[in-house]
VOLUM-588292 format. One record per residue: y, x negated, z negated of N, C-alpha, C in turn; residue in three letters. Coordinates in steps of 0.2 Angstrom, whole numbers, plus 5000, padded with zeros to 4 digits. Each point is the difference from the previous one (the first is absolute). Last residue first. Example, Ala and Ser with C-alpha at 12.3 -4.5 7.8 and 13.67 -1.06 7.14 Angstrom:
<recs>
498949364965500649964999500550044997SER497249985000500650045000500649965000ALA
</recs>
This chain:
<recs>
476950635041499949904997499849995006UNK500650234998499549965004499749954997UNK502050124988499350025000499349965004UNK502450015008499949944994499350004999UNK500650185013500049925007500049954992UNK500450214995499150015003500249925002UNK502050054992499349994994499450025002UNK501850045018499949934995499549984995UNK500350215009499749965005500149925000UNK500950174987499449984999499549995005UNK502450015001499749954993499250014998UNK501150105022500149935001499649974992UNK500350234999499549975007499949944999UNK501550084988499550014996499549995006UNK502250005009499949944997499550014993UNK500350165014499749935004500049954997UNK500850214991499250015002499949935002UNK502350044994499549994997499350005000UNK502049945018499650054998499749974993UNK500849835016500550074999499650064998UNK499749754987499750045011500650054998UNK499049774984500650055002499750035007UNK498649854978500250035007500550035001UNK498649824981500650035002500050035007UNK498249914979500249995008500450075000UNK499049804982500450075002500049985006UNK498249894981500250015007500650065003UNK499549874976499750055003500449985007UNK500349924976499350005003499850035002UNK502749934994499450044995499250005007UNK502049905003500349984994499450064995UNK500549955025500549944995499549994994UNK498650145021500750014996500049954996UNK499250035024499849994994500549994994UNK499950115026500249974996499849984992UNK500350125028499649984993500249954998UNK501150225015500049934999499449994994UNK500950155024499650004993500049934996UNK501550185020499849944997499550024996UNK501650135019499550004995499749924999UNK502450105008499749975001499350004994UNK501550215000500049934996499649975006UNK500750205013500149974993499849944998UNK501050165017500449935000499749984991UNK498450155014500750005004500249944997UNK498050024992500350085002500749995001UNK498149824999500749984999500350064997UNK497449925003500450035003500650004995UNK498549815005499850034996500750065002UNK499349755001499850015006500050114997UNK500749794983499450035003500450035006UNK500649784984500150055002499650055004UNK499549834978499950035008500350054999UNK500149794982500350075002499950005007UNK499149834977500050035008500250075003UNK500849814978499450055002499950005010UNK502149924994499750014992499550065002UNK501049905020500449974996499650014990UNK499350075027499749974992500449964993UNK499650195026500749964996499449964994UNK499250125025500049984994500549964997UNK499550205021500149924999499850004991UNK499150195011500749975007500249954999UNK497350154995500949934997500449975005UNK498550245001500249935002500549984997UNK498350204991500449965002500249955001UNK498250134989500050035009500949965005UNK498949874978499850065001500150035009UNK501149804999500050004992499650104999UNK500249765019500250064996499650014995UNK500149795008500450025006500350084998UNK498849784990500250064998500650045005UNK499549775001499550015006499950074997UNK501449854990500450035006499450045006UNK500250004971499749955005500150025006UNK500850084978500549965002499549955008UNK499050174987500650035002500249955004UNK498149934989500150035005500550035003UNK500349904981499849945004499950055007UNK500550114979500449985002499949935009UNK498150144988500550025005500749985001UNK498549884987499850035005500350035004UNK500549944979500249965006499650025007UNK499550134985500850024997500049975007UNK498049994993500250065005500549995001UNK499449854985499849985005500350055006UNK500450044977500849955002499550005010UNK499450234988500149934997500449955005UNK501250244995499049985005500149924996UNK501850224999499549954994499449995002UNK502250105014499550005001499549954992UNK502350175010499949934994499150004999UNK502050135020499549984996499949954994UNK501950145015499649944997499350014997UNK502350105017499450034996499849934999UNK502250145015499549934999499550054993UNK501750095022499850004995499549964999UNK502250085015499849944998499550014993UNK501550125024499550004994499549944997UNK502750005011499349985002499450034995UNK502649994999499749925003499150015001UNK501550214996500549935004499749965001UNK499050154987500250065005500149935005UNK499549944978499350035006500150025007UNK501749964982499949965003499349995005UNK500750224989500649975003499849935003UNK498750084985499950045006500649985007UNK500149914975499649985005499950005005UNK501350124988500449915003499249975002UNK499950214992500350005004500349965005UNK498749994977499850025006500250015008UNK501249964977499749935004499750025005UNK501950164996499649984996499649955004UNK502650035004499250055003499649974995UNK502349935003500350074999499050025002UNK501049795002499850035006500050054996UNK500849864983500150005006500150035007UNK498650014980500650054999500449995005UNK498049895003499950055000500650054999UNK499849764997500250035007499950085000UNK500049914980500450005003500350005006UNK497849994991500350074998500749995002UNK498949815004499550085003500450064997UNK500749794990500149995005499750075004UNK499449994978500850005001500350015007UNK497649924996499950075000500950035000UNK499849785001499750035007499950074999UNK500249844983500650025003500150045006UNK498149984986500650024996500550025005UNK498449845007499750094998500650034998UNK499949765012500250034994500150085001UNK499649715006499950075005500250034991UNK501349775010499450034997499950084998UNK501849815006499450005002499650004999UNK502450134995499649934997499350005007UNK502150115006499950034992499849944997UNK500450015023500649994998500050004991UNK498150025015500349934998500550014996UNK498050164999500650015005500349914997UNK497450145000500649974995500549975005UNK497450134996500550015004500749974995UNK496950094998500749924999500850015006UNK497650115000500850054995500449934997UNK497949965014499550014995501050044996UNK500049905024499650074998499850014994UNK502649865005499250014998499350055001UNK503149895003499450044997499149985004UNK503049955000499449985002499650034996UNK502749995011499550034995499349975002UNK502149915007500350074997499450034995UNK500449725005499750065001500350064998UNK500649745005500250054998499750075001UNK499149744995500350025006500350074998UNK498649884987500349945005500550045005UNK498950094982500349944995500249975007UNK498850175001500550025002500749974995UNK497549935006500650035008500750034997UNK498349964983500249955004500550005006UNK499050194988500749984997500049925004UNK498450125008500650035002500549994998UNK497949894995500249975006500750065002UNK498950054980500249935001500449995006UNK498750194997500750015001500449934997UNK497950065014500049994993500549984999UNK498850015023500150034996499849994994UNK501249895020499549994999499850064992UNK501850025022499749964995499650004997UNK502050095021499250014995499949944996UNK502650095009499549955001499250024996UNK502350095015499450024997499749944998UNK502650065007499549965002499550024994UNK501750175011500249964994499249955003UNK501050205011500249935000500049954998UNK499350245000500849994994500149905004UNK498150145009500550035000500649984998UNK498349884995500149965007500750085002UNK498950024975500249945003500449985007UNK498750164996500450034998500649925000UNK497750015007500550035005500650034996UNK498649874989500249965005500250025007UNK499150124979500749934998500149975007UNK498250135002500450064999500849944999UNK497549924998500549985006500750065000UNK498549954975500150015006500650005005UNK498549834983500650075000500150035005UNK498849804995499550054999500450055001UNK500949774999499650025006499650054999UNK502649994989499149994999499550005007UNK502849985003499650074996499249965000UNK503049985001499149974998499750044999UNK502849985012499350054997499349955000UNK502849935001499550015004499650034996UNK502749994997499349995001499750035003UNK502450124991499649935005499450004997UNK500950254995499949934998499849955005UNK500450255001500349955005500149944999UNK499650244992500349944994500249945004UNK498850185011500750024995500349974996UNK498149955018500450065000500850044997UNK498349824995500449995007500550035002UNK498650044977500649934999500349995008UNK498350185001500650004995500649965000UNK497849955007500550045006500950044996UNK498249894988500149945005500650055007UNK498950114981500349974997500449955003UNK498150155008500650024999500749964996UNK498049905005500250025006500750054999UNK498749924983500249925002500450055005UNK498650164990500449984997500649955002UNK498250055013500450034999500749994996UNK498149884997500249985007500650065001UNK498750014980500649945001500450005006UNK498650244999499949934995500649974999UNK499850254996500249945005500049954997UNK498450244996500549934999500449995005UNK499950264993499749935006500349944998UNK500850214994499549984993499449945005UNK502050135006499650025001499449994996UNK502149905001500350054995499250065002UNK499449735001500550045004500050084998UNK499549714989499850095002500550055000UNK499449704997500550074999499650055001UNK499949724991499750065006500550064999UNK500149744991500350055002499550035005UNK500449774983499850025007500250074999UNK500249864981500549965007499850035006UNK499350064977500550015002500249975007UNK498049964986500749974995500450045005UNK498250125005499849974992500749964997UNK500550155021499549985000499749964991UNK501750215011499949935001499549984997UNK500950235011499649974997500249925000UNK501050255006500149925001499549984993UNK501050255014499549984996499949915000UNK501650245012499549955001500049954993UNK501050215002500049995007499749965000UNK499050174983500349975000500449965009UNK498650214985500650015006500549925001UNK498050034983500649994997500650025006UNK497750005008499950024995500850044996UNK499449815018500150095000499950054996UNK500349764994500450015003500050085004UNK498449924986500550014996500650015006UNK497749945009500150084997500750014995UNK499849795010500250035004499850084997UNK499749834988500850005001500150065005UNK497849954992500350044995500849985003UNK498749885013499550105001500550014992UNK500049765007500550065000499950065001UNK498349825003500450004993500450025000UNK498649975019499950084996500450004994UNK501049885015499650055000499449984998UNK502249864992500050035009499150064997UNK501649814983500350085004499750025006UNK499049874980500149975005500350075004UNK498849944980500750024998500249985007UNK497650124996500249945000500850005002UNK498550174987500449985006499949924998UNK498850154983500350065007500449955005UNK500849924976499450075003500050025008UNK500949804986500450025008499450035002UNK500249854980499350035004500150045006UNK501749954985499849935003499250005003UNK502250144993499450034998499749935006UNK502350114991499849945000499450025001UNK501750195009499749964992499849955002UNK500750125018500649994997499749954994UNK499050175017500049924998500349964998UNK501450215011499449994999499749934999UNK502250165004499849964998499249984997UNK502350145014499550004997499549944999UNK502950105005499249955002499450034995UNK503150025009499450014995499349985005UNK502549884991499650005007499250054997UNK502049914988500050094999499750005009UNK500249774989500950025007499450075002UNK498949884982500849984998500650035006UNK497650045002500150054993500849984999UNK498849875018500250085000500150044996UNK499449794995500549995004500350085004UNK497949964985500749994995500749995006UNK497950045008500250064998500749994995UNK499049825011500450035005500250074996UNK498949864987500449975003500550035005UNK497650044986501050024997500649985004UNK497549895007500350054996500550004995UNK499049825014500850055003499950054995UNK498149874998500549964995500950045004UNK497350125001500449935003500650004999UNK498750205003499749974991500549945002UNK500350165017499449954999499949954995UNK501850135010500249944994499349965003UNK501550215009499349995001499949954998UNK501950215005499849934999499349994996UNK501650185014499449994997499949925000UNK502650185006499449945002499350024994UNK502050145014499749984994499549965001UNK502650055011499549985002499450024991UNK502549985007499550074994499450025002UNK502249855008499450045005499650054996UNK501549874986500550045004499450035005UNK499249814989499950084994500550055004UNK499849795014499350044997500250054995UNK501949865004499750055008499350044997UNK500949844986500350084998499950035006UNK499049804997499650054996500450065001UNK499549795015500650044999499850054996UNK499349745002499950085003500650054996UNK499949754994499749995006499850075005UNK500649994975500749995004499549985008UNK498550054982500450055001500650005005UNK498649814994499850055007500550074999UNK500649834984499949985006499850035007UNK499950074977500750015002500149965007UNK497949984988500250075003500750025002UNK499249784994499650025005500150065002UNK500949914979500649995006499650015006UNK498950074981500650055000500349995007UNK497849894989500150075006500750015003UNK498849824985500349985008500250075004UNK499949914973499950055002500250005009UNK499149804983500450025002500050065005UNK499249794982499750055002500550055002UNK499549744996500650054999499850055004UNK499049744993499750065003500550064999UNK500349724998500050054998499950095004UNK499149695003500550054999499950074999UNK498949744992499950095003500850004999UNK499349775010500450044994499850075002UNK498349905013500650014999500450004993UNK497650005020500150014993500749965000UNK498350095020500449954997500250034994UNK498050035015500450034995500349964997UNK498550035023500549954997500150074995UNK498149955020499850044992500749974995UNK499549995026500149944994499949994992UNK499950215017499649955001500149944997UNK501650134998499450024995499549995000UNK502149925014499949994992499450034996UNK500450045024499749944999499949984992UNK500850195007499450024998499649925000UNK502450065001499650004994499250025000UNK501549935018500149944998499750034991UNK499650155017499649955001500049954996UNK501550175000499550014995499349945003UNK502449995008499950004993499450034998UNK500450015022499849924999500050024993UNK500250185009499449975000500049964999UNK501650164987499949975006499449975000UNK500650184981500049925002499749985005UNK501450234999499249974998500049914999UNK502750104992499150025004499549984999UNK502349924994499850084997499650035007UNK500649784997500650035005499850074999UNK498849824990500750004995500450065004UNK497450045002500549965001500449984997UNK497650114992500850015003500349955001UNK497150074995500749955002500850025002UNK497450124988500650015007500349954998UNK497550074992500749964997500450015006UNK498050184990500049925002500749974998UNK498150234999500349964998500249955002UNK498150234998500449935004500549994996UNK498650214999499749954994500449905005UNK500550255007500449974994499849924995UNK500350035029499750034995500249994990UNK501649935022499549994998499650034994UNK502249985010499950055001499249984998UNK501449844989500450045003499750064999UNK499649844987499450005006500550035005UNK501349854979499750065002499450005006UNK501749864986499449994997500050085003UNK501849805006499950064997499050024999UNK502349815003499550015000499950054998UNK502049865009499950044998499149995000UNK502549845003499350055005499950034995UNK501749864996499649955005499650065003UNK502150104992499749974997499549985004UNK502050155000500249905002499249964998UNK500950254998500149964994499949905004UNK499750215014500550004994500349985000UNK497949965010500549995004500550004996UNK498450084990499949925001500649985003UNK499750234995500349954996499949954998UNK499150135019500650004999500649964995UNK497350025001500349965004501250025001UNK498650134986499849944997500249955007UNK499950205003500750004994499949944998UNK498650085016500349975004500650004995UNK497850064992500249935001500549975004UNK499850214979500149965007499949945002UNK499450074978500650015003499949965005UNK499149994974499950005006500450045004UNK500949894978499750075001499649965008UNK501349864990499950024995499850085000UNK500049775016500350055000499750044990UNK500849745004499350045001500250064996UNK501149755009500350094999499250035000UNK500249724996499950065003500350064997UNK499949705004500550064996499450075004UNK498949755000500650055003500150064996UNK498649834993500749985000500250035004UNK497850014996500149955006500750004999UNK499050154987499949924998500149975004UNK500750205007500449994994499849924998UNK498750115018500749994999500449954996UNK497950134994500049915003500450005004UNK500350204987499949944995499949945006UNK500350205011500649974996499849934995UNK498150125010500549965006500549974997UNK498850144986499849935001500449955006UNK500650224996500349964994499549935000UNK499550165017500849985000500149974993UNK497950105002500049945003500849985002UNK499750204985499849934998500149955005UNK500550195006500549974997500149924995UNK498250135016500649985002500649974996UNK497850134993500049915002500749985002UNK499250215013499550014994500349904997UNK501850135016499250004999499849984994UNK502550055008499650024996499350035000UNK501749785006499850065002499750044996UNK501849765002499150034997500350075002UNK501449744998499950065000499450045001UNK501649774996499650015000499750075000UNK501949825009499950044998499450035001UNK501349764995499250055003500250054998UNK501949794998499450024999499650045003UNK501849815002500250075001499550064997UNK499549765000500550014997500250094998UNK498849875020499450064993500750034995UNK500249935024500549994996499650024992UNK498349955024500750044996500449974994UNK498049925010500250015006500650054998UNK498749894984499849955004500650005005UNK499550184981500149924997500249935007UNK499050245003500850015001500349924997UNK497549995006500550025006500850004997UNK498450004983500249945005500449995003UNK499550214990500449944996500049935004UNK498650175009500650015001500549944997UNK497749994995500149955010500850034999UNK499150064980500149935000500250005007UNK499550214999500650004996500249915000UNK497850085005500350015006500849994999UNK498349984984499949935005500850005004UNK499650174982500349954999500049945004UNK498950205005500750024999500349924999UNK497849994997500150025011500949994999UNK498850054978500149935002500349985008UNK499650234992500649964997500249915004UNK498750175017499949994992500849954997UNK498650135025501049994995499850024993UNK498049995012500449945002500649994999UNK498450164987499449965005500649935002UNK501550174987499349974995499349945005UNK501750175013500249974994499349994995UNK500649965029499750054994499849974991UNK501849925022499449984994499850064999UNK501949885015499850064998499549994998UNK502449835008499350024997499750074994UNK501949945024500049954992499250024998UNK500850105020500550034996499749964994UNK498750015017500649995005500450024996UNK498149884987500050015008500550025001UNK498649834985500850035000499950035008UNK498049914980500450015006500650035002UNK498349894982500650024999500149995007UNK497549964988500449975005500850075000UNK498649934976500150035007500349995004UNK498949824984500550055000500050045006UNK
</recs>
């Protein structure tokens, strides 16, 4: 049988070669164990899906070995967001959730995501205590319970709508650009700015599971249509989510992205600044430091972590967080659910926007002003696995002192290898870094950089992909 691996967000397959039916139903048995062994199963599974190629079918196989294991399921009756699907986990009371999406990954992918009962990612111990199950190879069998097929949108969108202030946003007469990416949010924000006469434009709105031309994932070059619709259309700023919704890019009334980071940043100084919510801040060990002057300004405690937004709903199952996010558009607030979300984020961004009376742009330039030029950049390297570790082993070897014409000032290693570099600053800006790192969850090398300039940090990254390139 094929080897089924889980990386930082449950299991991704290329559909037909590793996410096949049979795979669906292994992966579904380790869950029904898990919820049969370590929850209330009684309470039953909420089952949900995206709008990739398969998706609904591999949801109704899920529901079915569920079902024959005796636990009850809600299986959604359209595709639909995956943070709508963790919300009415928490809801409804139920042992957890499962959903059938790739998220931001290519169209020809697919796989499985685990929810909590507490309406999030499933933490690390629970997905260990199911990946040991699959290694077991367990499908328990049961009285069948019954399959109920259920509409999860409504109480998800009256949900985010009360969590922002819609009548501030249509009162600013702000215009927004929305940006679906063929992906399970479409009609969702549009239908929430059509109900409070918020006006906007909308694009990628259809179902189209080939996701012509892009990958559903909101950062560059896959927003070249948001951002020409944004100046194009005179819009203030432009929100993308990603294939199920849970991540978030933007673009500024200029037609310039803004990544996550930004995103997280203006978001994060908002809630200090003006909402004055308790908690502490999570931020990914790939995000940038800009959080952690914004942070020590407001006197709140920063914590890093490992990257993959399990570990942020973790932290925020133990402790009180105000916000935690992501570099890949993951951002998600405690007081809400523990867990990130496109949708709400684009709510939230524009709410600050009618707030501060300026378009997104402006909030950014604004935070550039105050805590320091901050600009990052990635790469997504597709080398084979030996050069991969190659350079992971190199980077991390203490006799690697520099890195092209620069000196390594120290090393972090928490997830991958991050060197800080010896590298000009232009007054108060970023600390410049480079990070590597092998990805979770698809077969490639990324490597992340932050500096104060965009030239340096296009310096720094390909003076990284020469330094992999050696072997």
């Amino acid at each position: 049988m094929p080897d089924i691996k889980f990386g930082t967000d449950g299991w991704r397959g290329l559909i037909a070669d590793d996410f096949t039916f049979d795979g669906v139903r292994r992966v579904a048995g380790a869950g029904a164990s898990y919820f049969l062994k370590n929850e209330d199963a009684s309470r039953g599974v909420i089952v949900g899906y995206d709008s990739r190629f398969a998706s609904g079918r591999a949801a109704r196989i899920v529901a079915q070995v569920l079902a024959d294991a005796g636990i009850p399921v809600l299986l959604a009756n359209a595709d639909l967001p995956t943070p709508a699907i963790s919300y009415n986990v928490k809801k409804l009371g139920t042992a957890g959730g499962v959903v059938i999406t790739s998220s931001h990954n290519p169209w020809n992918w697919n796989g499985v995501k685990f929810k909590g009962k507490f309406g999030g990612s499933a933490t690390p111990a629970i997905m260990k205590v199911i990946e040991d199950e699959l290694a077991a190879g367990t499908m328990p069998k049961g009285a069948a319970a019954k399959i109920e097929e259920v509409d999860l949108k409504p109480a998800y969108i009256k949900a985010i709508c009360e969590f922002a202030d819609l009548d501030l946003i249509r009162h600013a007469n702000f215009k927004f650009a929305i940006d679906s990416m063929y992906g399970s949010g479409r009609g969702v924000l549009s239908g929430i700015f059509d109900q409070h006469s918020i006006q906007y434009v909308a694009i990628r709105q259809e179902h189209n599971p080939l996701f012509p031309d892009i990958n559903p994932e909101p950062i560059l070059p896959h927003v070249a249509m948001l951002q020409q619709t944004v100046t194009k259309q005179k819009c203030h700023a432009g929100f993308a989510t990603d294939g199920d919704a849970d991540r978030i890019g933007a673009v500024a009334e200029d037609g310039s992205f803004v990544d996550s980071h930004k995103c997280f940043a203006i978001l994060l100084h908002w809630l200090l600044e003006r909402k004055k919510w308790p908690g502490d801040v999570v931020r990914a060990f790939n995000t940038t430091s800009m959080l952690d002057r914004i942070a020590a300004k407001y006197g709140r405690t920063l914590i890093e972590c490992s990257i993959g937004f399990k570990y942020i709903a973790d932290l925020m199952m133990e402790r009180e967080i105000l916000i935690g996010g992501e570099e890949s558009g993951g951002i998600g607030f405690g007081r809400f659910l523990p867990e990130r979300d496109g949708i709400l984020n684009s709510l939230l961004l524009a709410n600050v926007m009618a707030e501060e009376g300026k378009p997104l742009g402006q909030l950014v330039a604004d935070l550039q002003r105050e805590f320091g030029a901050h600009y990052y950049g990635r790469r997504d390297l597709h080398i084979a696995d030996d050069l991969k570790n190659s350079a992971i082993r190199r980077a991390a070897d203490q006799s690697t002192t520099k890195l092209g014409p620069y000196q390594i000032l120290r090393k972090e290693n928490r997830d991958g290898v991050k060197c800080f570099l010896d590298a000009p600053k232009n007054g108060n800006g970023a600390d410049p870094w480079v990070l590597f790192r092998a990805s979770g969850t698809e077969p490639l090398l990324r490597v992340y950089a932050e500096a104060a300039s965009p030239q340096l940090v296009e310096e720094i990254l390909q003076t990284a992909e020469r330094f992999v390139q050696q072997g």
